[in-house]
C-alpha positions in Angstrom: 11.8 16.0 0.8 14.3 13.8 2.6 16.4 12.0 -0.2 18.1 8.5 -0.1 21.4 9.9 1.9 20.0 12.2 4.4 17.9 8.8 5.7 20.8 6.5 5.3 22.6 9.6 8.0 19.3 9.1 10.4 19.9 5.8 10.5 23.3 5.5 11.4 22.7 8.1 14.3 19.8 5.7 15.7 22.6 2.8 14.8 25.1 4.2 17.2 22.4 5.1 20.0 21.1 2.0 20.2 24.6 0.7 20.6 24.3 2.8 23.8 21.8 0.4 25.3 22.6 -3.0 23.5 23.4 -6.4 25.6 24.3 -10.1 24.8 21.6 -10.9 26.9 19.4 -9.1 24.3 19.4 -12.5 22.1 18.2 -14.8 24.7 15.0 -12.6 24.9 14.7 -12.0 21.3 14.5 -16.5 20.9 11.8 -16.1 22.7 9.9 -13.1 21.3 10.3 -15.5 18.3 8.7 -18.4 19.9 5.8 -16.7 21.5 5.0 -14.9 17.9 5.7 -18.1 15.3 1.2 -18.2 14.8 0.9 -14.5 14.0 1.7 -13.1 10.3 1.1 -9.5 11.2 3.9 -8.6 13.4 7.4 -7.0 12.2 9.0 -9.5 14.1 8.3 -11.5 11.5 10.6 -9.7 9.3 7.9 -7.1 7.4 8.5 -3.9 7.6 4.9 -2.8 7.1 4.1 -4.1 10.7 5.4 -2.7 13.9 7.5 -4.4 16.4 5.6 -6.6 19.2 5.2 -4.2 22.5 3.4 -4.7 25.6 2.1 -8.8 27.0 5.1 -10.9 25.0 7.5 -8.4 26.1 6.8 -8.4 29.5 6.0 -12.3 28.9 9.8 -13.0 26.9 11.6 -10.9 29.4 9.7 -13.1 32.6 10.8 -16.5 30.6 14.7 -14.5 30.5 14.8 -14.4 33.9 15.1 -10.6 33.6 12.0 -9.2 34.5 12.9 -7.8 38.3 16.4 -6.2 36.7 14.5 -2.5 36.2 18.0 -1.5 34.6 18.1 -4.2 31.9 14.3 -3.7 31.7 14.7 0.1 30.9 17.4 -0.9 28.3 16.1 -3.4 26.2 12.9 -1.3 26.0 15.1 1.7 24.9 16.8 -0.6 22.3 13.5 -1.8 21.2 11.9 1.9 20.6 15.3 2.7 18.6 14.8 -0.3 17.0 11.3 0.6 15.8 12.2 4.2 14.6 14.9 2.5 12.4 12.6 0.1 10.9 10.2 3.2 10.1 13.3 5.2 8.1 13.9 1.6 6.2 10.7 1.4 4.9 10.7 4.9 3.8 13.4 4.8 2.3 12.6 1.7 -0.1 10.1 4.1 -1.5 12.7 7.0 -2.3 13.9 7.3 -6.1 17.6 7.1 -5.0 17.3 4.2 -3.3 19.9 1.7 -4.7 17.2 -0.9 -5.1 14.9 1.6 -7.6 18.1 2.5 -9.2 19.0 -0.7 -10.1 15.4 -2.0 -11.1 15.1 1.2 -13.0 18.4 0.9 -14.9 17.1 -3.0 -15.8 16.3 -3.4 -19.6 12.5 -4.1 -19.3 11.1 -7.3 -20.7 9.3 -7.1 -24.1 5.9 -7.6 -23.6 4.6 -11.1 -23.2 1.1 -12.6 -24.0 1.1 -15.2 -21.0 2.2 -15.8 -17.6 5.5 -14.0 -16.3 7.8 -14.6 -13.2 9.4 -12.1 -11.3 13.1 -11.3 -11.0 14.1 -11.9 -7.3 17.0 -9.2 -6.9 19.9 -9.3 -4.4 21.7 -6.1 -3.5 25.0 -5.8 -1.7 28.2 -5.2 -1.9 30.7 -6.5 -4.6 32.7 -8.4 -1.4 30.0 -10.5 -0.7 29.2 -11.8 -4.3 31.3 -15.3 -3.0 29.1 -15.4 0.0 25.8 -15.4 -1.6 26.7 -17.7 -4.3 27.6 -20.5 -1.8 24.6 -19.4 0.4 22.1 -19.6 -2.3 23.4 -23.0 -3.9 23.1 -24.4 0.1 19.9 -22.9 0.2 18.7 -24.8 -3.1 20.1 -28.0 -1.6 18.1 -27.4 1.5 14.5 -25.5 0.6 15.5 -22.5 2.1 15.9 -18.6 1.3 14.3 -18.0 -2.1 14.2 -22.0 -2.8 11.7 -22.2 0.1 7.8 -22.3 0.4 6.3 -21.1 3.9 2.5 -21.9 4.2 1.1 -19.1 6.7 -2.4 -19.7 7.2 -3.5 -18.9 10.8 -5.1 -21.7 12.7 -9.0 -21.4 13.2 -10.2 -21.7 16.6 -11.7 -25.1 16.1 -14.2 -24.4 19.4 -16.4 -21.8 17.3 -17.7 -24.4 15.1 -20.5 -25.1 17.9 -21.3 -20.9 17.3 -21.3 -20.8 13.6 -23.9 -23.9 12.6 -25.0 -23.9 9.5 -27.5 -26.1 7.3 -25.3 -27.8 4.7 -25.2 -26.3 1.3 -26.3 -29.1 -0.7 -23.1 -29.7 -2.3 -23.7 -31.5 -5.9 -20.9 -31.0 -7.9 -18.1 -33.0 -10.2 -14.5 -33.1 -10.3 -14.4 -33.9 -13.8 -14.2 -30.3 -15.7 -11.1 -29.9 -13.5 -9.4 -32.9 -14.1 -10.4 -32.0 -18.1 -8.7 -29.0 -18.1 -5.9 -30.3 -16.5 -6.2 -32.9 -19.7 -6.5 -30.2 -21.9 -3.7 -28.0 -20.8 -1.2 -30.9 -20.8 -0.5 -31.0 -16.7 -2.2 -34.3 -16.1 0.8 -36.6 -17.3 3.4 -34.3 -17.7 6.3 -33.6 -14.7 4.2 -31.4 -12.5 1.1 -34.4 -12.3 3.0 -37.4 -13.6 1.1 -40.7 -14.4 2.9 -42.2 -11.5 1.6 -39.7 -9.1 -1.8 -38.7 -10.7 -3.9 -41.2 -8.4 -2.0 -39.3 -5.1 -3.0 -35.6 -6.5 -6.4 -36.9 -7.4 -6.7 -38.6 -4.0 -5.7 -35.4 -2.1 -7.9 -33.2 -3.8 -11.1 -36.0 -3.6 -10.2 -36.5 0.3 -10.7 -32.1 0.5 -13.9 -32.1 -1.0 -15.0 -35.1 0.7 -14.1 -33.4 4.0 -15.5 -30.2 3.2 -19.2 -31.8 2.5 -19.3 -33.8 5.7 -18.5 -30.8 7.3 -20.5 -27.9 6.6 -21.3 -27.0 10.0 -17.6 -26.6 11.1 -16.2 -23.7 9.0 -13.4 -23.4 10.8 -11.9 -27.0 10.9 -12.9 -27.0 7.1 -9.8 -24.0 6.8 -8.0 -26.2 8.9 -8.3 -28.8 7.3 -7.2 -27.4 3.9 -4.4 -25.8 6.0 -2.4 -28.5 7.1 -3.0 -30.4 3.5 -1.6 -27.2 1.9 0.7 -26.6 4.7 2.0 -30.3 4.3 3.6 -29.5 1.2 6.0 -26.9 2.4 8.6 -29.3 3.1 8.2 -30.7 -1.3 10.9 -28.2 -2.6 9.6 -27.0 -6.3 6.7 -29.3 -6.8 5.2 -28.4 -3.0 4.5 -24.8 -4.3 2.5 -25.9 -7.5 0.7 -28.9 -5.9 -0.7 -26.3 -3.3 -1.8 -23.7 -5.8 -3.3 -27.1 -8.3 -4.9 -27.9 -5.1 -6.4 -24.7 -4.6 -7.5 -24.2 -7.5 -9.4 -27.3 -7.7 -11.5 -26.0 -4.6 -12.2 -22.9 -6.1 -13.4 -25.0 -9.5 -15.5 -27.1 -7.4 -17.1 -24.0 -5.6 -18.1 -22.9 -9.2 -19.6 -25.4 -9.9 -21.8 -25.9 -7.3 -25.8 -26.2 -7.4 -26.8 -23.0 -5.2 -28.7 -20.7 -5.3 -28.6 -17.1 -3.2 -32.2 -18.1 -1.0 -30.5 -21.3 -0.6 -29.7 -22.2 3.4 -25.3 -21.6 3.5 -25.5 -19.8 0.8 -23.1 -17.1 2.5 -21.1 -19.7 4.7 -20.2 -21.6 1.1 -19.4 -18.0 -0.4 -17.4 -17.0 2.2 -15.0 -20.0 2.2 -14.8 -19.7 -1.5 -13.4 -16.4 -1.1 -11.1 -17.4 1.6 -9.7 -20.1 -0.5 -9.2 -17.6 -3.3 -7.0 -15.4 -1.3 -4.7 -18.7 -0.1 -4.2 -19.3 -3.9 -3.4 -15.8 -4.6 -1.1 -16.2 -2.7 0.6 -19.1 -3.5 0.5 -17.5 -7.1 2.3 -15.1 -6.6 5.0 -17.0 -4.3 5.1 -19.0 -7.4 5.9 -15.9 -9.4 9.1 -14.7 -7.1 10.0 -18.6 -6.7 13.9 -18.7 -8.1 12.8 -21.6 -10.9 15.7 -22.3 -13.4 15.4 -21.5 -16.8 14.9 -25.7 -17.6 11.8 -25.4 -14.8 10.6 -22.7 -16.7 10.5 -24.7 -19.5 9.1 -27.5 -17.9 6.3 -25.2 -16.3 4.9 -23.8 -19.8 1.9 -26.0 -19.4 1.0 -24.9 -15.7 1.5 -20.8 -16.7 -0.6 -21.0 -19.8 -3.1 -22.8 -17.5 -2.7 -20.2 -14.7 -3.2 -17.5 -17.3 -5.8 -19.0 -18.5 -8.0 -18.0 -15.0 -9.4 -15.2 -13.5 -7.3 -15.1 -10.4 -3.9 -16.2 -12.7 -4.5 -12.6 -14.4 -5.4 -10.8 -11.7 -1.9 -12.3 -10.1 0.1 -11.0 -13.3 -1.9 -7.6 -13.4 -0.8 -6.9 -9.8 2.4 -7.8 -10.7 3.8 -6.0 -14.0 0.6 -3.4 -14.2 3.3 -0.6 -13.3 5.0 -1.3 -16.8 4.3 0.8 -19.7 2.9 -2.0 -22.6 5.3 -2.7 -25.2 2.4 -4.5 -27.5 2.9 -3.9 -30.8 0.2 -1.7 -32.6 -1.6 -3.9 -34.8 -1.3 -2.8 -38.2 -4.7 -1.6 -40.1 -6.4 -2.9 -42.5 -8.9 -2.1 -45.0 -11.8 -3.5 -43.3 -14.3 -1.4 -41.6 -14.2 -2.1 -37.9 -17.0 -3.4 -36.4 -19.3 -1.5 -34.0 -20.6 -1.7 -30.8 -23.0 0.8 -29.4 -25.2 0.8 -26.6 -28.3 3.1 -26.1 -27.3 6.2 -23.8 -30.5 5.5 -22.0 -29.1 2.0 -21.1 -26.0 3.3 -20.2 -27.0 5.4 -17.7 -29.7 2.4 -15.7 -26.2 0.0 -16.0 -23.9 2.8 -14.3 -26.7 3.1 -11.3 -27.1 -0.4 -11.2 -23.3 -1.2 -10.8 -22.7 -2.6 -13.9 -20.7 -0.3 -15.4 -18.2 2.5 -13.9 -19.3 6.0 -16.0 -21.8 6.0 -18.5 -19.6 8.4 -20.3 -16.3 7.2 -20.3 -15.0 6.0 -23.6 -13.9 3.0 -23.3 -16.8 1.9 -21.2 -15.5 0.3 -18.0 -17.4 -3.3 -16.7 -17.4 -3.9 -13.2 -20.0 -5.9 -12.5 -18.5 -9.0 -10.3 -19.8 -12.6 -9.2 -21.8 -12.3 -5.8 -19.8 -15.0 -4.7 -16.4 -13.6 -4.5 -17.1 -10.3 -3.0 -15.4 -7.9 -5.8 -12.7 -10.2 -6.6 -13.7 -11.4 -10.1 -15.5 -10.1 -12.7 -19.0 -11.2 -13.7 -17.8 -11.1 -17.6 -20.9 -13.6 -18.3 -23.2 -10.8 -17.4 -22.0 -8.7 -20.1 -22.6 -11.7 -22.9 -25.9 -11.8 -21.3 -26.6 -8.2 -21.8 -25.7 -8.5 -25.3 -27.5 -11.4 -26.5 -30.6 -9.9 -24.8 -30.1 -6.2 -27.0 -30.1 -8.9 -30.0 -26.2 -8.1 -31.1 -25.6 -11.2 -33.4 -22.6 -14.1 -32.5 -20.2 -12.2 -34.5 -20.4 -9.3 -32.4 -20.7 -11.1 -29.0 -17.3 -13.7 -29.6 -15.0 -10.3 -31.3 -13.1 -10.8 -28.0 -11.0 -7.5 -29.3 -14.3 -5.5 -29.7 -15.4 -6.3 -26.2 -11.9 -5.3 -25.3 -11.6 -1.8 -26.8 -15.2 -1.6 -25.5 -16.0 -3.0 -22.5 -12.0 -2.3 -21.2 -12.3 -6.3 -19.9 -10.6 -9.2 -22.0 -12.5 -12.3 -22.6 -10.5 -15.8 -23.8 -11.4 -18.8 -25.6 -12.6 -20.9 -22.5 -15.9 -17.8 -21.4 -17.3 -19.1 -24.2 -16.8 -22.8 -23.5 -20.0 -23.7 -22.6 -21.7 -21.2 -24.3 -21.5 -22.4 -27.5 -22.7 -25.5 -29.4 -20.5 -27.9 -31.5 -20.9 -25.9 -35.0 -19.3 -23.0 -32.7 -22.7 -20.7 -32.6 -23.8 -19.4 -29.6 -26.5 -21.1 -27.4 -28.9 -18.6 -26.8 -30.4 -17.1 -24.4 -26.9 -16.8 -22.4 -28.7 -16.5 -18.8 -26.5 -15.0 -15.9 -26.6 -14.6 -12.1 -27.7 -11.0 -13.3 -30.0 -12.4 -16.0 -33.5 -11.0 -14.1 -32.0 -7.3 -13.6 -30.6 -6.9 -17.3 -33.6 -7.7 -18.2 -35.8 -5.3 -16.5 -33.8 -2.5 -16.7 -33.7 -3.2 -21.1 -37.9 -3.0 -20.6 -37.6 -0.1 -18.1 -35.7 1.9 -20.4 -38.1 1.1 -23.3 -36.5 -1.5 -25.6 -37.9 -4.5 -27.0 -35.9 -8.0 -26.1 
């Protein structure tokens, strides 16, 4: 296996034969490489390794716009260049993987974090030499001044072809839904009327988010200048240094709050067509989310954003965001100390077991912890159905002390339930309302009679 060194050798031999075939004029074309890709993400001309270099059209396009398209000679070269260029990116990107790359060594030399109950942000890391420590400082404080580099926030949402709409009509959905749990939970969570919502600016967040939904139900047929739509209002915000970022993910999220809440049903005409921009609006704020995570914040932001990240934790998409992020480090949580007190149980027929594995509700039957995996039919495997699994219980007659032990669900189930599932589940006393009905309420059922026990 090729270590850290002998790639770092490759390298430098591809460095000095591309020197070989290098011109000035080689900039001039690259300017307009870069303006003929600035609407597509997926190219390593972009900067992402992961993608390879642009061939074929925009070359033969960018070098036509140079003026250098008859000259076989400079043709020839700055082809040669390019497929040097190409095989260097390739060792890069391996390398980044290798144990002895400076970049592991130094994240695997950092003290980890003790473990933390609630949202987390990520360390952005800067490597180079000791010469250029100067440099970067007054590069990074210009960048802060200006929105740039890691103070910056770069929407990249492709455009929809607008023109399709008149190909992908669709009844409207029937939209009949509120706001108002949204805005509560902003309430309860403290963001309303704090620095990231102020009281000054509440009725221009409100009015953004209103004029979204507004435009989404009087344009149900037109898909694609729906994501436009929420494309330029998220995109608008690039240019908001700090407060851009969180607006666009508060925004977001309010979509995706509002989808929830929405009266439809699965026979219901758009059923998909609302299921499928749900999802797609899930994925922008996963990514924001995660921006938001490698944002460089100061320590007093962090401090001011405590409200926002135990909101954002609070969501299914907000844990999903941290477990993507830190689920490579080994848990540091505390063993609980044990007590007297006989645990409680939770055991399920093996009968039972075996009809939820082939259904899809659960991963193996005989696996110990169990493993849960049902998820909502309208976010296509993203999120877990965890309502489905109350459901189950209530209808195998487990009583409210067994169903609310969020840490026996936990150690059983392997999926972690919090405060708000239970929100409107339960009545004011705190017992649960029962029967707790699910999208999967029907199935449970029969497959509890199929298997021979009374409900």
């Amino acid at each position: 296996m090729e270590t850290y060194k002998d790639l770092a050798e490759r390298y430098n031999e591809l460095n000095k034969e591309a020197g070989k075939y290098n011109r000035p004029e080689f900039d001039e074309v690259y300017t307009i490489i870069a303006d003929l890709i600035r609407d597509r993400n997926y190219v390593g001309d972009r900067g992402n390794l992961a993608y390879p270099l642009v061939t074929g059209d925009v070359i033969d396009e960018a070098l036509k716009r140079a003026g250098f398209a008859d000259d076989e000679a400079f043709v020839s070269d700055f082809l040669k260049y390019r497929e040097i260029e190409q095989q260097a990116r390739e060792i890069q990107r391996q390398s980044l993987s290798l144990p002895d790359h400076p970049a592991n060594i130094l994240i695997a030399s950092t003290p980890q974090e003790q473990a933390h109950d609630g949202w987390r942000f990520a360390t952005p890391r800067i490597i180079c030499p000791d010469f250029m420590s100067d440099i970067i400082d007054e590069t990074l404080l210009s960048d802060l001044k200006e929105g740039k580099g890691l103070y910056s926030n770069v929407t990249e949402i492709p455009v929809e072809d607008e023109a399709d709409d008149d190909f992908l009509m669709v009844e409207a959905y029937g939209l009949k839904c509120s706001l108002q749990p949204y805005y509560r939970e902003l309430q309860q969570y403290g963001i309303i009327g704090s620095k990231i919502v102020s009281d000054d600016l509440k009725p221009v967040f409100l009015g953004i988010l209103n004029k979204l939904v507004i435009f989404i139900k009087d344009n149900t047929t037109a898909p694609n200048k729906v994501r436009n739509k929420i494309r330029d209002t998220i995109k608008s915000l690039d240019e908001v240094v700090g407060l851009g970022l969180i607006w666009q993910i508060l925004l977001l999220q309010g979509l995706c709050r509002w989808f929830e809440g929405i009266n439809i049903n699965e026979s219901d005409d758009g059923y998909n067509e609302a299921c499928d921009l749900y999802t797609w609006i899930m994925l922008r704020l996963m990514e924001k989310e995660l921006w938001f995570c490698y944002y460089k914040w100061g320590e007093k932001d962090k401090e001011d954003l405590q409200p926002l990240c135990r909101y954002l934790y609070s969501t299914e998409i907000g844990k999903i965001v941290q477990e993507r992020l830190f689920s490579n480090e080994q848990s540091a949580e505390p063993q609980q100390a044990e007590t007297a007190t006989k645990p409680k149980c939770l055991t399920i027929p093996d009968n039972i077991l075996q009809a939820l594995q082939q259904a899809g509700f659960i991963e193996n039957a005989a696996a110990r912890p169990l493993k849960w995996i049902k998820t909502n039919s309208t976010t296509h495997g993203l999120i877990t159905n965890k309502r489905s699994l109350l459901d189950l219980l209530c209808l195998l007659g487990y009583p409210d002390s067994i169903i609310k032990d969020k840490k026996l669900l936990k150690s059983t189930f392997g999926i972690e339930f919090k405060a708000n599932n239970y929100t409107d589940l339960t009545d004011s006393r705190g017992n649960l309302k029962r029967p707790i009905i699910s999208e999967y309420h029907n199935e449970l059922e029969t497959i509890i009679r199929q298997t021979g026990q009374e409900i």
